[in-house]
N, C-alpha and C positions, 0 to 999 in steps of 0.2 A: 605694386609689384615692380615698378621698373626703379621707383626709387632705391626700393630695396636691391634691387639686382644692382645699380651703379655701387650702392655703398658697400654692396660684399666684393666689387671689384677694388674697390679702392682700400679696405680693410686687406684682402689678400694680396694685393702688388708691396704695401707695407709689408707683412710679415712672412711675402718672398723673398725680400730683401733680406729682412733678419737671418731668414735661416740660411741665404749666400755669406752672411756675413760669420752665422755661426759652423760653417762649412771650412773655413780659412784655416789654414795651418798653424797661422798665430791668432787666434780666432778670440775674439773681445767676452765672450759669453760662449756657455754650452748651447744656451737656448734662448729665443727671446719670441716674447709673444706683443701682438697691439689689436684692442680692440674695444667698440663701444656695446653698452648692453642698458636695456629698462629694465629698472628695478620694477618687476608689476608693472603697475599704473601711477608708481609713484615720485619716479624719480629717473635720473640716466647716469652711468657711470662709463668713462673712459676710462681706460688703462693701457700701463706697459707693463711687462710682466718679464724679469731677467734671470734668469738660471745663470751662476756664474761658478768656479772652481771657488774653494775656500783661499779667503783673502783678498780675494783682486773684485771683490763686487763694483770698486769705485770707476774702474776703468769699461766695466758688464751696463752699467747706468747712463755714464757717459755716453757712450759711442751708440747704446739703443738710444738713447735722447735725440742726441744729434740726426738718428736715421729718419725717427720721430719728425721731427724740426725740418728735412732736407725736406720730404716728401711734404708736407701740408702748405711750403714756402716754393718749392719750384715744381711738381705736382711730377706725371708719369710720361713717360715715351709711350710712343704707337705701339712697338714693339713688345713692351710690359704690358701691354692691355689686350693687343693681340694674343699674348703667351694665359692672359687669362680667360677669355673669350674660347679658345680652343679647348680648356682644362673642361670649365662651364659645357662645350656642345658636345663634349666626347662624353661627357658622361650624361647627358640629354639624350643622345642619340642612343647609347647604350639601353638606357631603361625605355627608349619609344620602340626599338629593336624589338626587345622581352616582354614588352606591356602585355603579351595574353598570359605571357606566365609567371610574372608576377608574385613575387613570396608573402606571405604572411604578414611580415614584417614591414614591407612597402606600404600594404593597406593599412596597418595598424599607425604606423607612421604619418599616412596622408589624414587619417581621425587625428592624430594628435595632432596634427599643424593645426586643422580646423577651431578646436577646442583650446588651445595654448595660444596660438597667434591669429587666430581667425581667419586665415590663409585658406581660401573656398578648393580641396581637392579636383583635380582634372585627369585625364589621361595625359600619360608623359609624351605621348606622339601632339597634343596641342598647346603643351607645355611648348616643347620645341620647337615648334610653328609660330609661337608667337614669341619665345626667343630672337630666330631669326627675320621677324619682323623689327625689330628693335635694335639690332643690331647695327645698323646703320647710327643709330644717332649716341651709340658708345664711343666716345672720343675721350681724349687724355683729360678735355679741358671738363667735360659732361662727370667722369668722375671725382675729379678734384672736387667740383661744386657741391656733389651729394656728400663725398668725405668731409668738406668743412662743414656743409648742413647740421650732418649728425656729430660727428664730434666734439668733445666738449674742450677747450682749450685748457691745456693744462701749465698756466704759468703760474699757479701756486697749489702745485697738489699735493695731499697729503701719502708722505713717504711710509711702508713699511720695510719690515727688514726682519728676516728670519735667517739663521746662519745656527752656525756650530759653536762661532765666536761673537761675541759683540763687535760694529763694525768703528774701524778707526775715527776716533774723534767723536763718537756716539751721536746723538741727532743733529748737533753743530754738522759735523761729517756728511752724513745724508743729506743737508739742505744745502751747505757748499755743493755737494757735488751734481745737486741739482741746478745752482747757481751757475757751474758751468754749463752747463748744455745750455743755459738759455744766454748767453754771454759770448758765448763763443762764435766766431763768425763762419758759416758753412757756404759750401759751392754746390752747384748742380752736379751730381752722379755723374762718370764718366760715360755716352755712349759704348753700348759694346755690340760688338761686330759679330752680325749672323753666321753659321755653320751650319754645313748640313752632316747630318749623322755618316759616321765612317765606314759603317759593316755592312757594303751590301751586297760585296763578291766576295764570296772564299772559296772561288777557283770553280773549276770544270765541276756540273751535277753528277753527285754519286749515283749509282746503279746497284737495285734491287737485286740482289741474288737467291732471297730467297721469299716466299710469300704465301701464306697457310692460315685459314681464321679455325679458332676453336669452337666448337660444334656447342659446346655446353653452354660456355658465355657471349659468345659474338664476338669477340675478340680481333681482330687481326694484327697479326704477327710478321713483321718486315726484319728483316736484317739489308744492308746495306753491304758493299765489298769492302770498305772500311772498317768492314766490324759493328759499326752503328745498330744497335737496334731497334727499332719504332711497334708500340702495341698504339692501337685505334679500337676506341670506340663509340658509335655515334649513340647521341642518346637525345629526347626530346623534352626532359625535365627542367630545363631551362632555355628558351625560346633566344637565338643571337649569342649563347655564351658558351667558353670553350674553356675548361680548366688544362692546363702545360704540367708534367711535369719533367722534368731531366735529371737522372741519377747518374754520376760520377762517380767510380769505384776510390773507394779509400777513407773518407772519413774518418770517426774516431780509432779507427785499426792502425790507424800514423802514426797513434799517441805510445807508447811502449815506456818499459820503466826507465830507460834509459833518456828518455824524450817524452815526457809524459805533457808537455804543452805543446805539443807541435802544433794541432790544430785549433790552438785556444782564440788565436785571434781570426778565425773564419766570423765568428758570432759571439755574440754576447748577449746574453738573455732576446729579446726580440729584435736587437740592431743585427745587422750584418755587416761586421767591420768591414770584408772583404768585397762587399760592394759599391762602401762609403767610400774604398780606394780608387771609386770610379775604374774606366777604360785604358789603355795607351793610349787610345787617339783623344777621348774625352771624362773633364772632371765628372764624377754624380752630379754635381751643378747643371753643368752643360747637358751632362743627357735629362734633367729635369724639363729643360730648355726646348733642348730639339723634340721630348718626345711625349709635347706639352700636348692633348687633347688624344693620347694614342692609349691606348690601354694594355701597360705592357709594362714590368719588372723583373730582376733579376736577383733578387736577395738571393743569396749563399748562404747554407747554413751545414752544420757539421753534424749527420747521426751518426747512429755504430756503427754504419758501415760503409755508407758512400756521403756527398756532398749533394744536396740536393738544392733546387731551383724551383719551388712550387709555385706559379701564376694562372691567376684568371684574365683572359683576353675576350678577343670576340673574332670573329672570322674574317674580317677584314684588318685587321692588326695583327693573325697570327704571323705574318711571315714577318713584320718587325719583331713579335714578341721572340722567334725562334734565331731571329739576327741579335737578339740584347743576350739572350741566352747565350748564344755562340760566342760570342765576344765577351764578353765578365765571365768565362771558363778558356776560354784561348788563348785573351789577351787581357790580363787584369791589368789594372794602371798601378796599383800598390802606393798609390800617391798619399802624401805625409799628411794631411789631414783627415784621412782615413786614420791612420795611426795616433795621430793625436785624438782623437774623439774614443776611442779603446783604452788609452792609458785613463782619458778623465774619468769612465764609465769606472775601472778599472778602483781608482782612487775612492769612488762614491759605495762601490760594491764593500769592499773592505771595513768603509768607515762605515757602513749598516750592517755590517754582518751578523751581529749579534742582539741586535736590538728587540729582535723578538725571540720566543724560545722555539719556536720553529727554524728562525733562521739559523739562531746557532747550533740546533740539531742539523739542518741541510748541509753544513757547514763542517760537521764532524765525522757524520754518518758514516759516509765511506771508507777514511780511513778506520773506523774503528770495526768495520763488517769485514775490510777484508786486511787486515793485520798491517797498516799501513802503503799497502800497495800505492807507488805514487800515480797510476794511472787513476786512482777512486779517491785519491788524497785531495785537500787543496792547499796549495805549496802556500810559500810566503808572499806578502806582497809586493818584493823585493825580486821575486821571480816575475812576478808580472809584470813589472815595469823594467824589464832587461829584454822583456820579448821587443821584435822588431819586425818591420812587412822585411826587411833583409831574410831574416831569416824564414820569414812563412814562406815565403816568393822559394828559395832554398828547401824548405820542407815538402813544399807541394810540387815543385816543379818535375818530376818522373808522375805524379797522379795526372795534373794538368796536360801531358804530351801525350800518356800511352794510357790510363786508362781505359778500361770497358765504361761504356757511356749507352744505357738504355732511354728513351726516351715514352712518357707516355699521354697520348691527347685525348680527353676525352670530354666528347658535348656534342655542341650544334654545328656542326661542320661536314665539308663535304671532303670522301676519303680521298681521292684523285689529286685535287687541290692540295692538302694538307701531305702530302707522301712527296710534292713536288718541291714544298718550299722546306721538307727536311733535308733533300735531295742536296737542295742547292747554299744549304747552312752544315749541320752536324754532319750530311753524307757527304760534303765536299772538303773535309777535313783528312789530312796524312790518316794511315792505317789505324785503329786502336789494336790493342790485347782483347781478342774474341769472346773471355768470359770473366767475369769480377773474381778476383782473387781469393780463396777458402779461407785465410792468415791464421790456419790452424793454429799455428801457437800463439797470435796474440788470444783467442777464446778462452785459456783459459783464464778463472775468476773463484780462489777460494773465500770459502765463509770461516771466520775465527774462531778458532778454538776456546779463545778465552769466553766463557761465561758469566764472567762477575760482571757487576753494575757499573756503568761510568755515570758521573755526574757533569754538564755541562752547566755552564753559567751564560745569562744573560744580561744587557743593558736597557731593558726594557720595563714597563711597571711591575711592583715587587709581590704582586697579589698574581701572576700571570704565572704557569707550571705546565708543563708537558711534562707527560709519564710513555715511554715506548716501549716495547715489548717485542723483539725479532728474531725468529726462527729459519733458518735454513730449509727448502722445501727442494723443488726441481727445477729445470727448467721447461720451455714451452713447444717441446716438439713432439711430444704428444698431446694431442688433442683433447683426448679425454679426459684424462690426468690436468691438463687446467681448466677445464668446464666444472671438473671434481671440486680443482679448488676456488673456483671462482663461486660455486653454489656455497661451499664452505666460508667466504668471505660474505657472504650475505647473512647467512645466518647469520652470526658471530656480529654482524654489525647491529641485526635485530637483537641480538640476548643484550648486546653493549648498551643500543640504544634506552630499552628500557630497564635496565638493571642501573644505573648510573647516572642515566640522565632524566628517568620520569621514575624511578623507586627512592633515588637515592640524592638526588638534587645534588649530585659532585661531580659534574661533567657535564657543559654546554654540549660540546660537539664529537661525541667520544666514537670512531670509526675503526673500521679494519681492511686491509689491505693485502691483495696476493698479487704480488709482480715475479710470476716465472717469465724468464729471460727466453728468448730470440735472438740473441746475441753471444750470451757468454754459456759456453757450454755445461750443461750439470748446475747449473747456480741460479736461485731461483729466493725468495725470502715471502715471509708473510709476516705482518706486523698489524 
């Protein structure tokens, strides 16, 4: 166990660094991974593993080589081992916290190690006991020795290469440029210099004006004089854990046809661009850094209607989690490698778009449902790559100042506590706008008149077809009306399933679908 514990220290201070490096605005690689693995009982395999933008893989090899090369030749700072030591006991502590409540999934999990690695299960509170006994003798020099133990040197390994193009100069090319990294002369890492996190006054604690729990669900119900609103509720289905959430009025309601990407770069499929822009006072780096063993994020994402921030914490990190929150909605950093890591995602989306016939349906749908509207449309790539944080920072900035801003916490916490450290974040913020704005006329959403069949094309295998079928229905502010058709989408999926896929053997996976909108008024579809 402890060996294993030095070598996952030393395997993750390695692919810390990767991802600082693939963090940089002129950044070497999208992505880079390092790590050793047993084949079974048969063998062991090292590797690096480099995600790079098309074309530049030579320079994506190099510089992980090299990071490769620095760390195994001049090994870790105190401080890189401390930053992982903290990662390691914050998430010990967490599960010895919750050990009576414990999911499903933890126990199925603690079988599987048993059976897969023969890793004898414990409780997490003696897991953590005997962490902290060990602790003491994790030093820079203790990991280095367990990272060369297990790793396998790699001065002749064999190169793959997947790409879109063949790479320059073809395997000649690949083993030059492996020939660099091992050639090249490298120096020890620069020190860098501690910080302590920026956000931990924003100003005099706000003051409850109003406070009422509801009778049916337990609920309680805060407003703040600033507007702020807080719902609490405690619950004990998870023992130490406390889910955040914070909603921002404005989301996709920015988007209009006049400005139909305003809020494109908040998020992107699961990244949050607008958080990879890091703080004012600090990069995403540095808060990786400062808020290294704390259980606490701030991803940004855009729905229909507001910006929302959904985190799990734990009771003693809420009041960091409600300060990270505070701050990546007050004060975003907007910083250029947040922007750079959007355009490359950006570049990758486009050039898959089509590859399967799902994606070039997800890819068409909207314009074609709602008669090109460019809010449901997806522009050019040519648009996407003109967006800038200039202009989001511009787009958002009356959402970010005045905004209605509800807040909701709900878990294993105590209310008094958690009402004080809103007090002193989200209630101690200038005035909001008292109630999230109606945007009556962005709601509306028509369905197209045209009828006739579109055909879409794919670059995907030639034996692969999707066939879709969509009808205009309602939307979802009656209740009953989509229970109606949600019972009617069950059916329909059972006649589909066996008419097609066990009568007829011509559809694997043949389903149906009823999304009435909460959103767009009157506009609802079933397919």
């Amino acid at each position: 166990r402890r060996e294993n514990l030095l070598r996952e220290i030393g395997h993750a201070i390695v692919n810390r660094r990767l991802l600082s490096r693939a963090r940089e605005a002129n950044a070497p690689f999208r992505a880079a991974g390092f790590g050793t693995w047993d084949l079974y009982r048969a063998g062991r395999s090292t590797q690096i593993s480099i995600d790079t933008v098309d074309g530049k893989w030579r320079r994506g090899l190099v510089e992980a080589g090299l990071e490769y090369r620095r760390a195994l030749a001049f090994g870790f700072t105190r401080a890189e081992v401390d930053e992982q030591l903290a990662n390691i006991r914050g998430d010990l502590r967490d599960a010895a916290a919750g050990e009576a409540t414990r999911s499903n999934r933890a126990l199925y999990n603690a079988v599987h190690g048993l059976i897969a690695d023969r890793a004898v299960p414990d409780l997490p509170s003696r897991v953590l006991g005997r962490f902290e006994a060990f602790v003491p003798e994790i030093t820079p020099e203790t990991v280095l020795a367990a990272l060369k133990r297990e790793a396998i040197p790699l001065d002749a390994p064999l190169l793959r290469f997947q790409g879109r193009t063949p790479p320059a100069g073809g395997e000649a090319g690949l083993r030059a440029a492996w020939t660099e990294v091992t050639r090249t002369a490298i120096t020890p890492r620069s020190a860098s210099t501690a910080a302590s996190f920026g956000y931990t006054d924003f100003g005099p604690a706000g003051q409850v004006v109003s406070d009422s729990r509801d009778p049916a669900l337990g609920i309680r119900q805060l407003r703040f004089a600033n507007n702020v609103r807080l719902n609490l509720k405690r619950t004990q289905l998870k023992q130490d854990e406390v889910l955040v959430q914070v909603s921002l009025d404005g989301g996709a309601m920015l988007a209009t046809r006049g400005n139909p990407l305003a809020v494109q770069m908040v998020s992107l499929g699961s990244s949050s661009t607008f958080a990879l822009g890091g703080t004012g006072k600090h990069s995403k780096d540095e808060l990786d850094t400062l808020l290294a063993g704390r259980t606490a994020s701030a991803a940004v994402s855009a729905t229909p209607e507001t910006f929302v921030i959904i985190a799990r914490t734990s009771p003693r990190d809420l009041e960091i989690q409600l300060q990270l929150a505070a701050a990546q909605l007050t004060d975003p950093g907007y910083r250029p490698e947040g922007q750079v890591i959007f355009l490359q995602n950006i570049n990758n989306m486009f050039a898959a778009l089509r590859a399967t016939p799902g994606s070039a349906l997800a890819a068409d749908q909207g314009a074609i449902l709602s008669d090109g509207d460019p809010r449901f449309s997806l522009g050019k790539v040519e648009d996407y790559r003109k967006l800038t944080f200039a202009k989001l920072k511009a787009d958002l900035a009356d959402r970010l100042a005045h905004g209605a801003i509800e807040i909701g916490i709900v878990g294993d916490f105590n209310e008094d506590a958690a009402i004080a450290l809103v007090a002193r974040t989200f209630g101690a913020l200038p005035a909001r706008e008292a109630d999230f704005r109606p945007y009556a006329e962005q709601r509306q959403r028509g369905f197209t008149a045209d009828r006739s069949p579109h055909t879409l094309t794919h670059t995907g295998a030639r034996d692969q077809a999707l066939v879709t079928m969509t009808w205009p229905t309602r939307d979802g502010e009656d209740p009953v009306a989509e229970m109606q058709l949600g019972l009617l989408q069950r059916v329909v999926q059972v006649e589909l399933t066996d008419t097609l896929r066990e009568a007829l053997g011509k559809a694997y996976s043949p389903g149906a679908r009823s999304d009435p909108s909460r959103t767009w008024r009157g506009y609802g579809t079933f397919a």
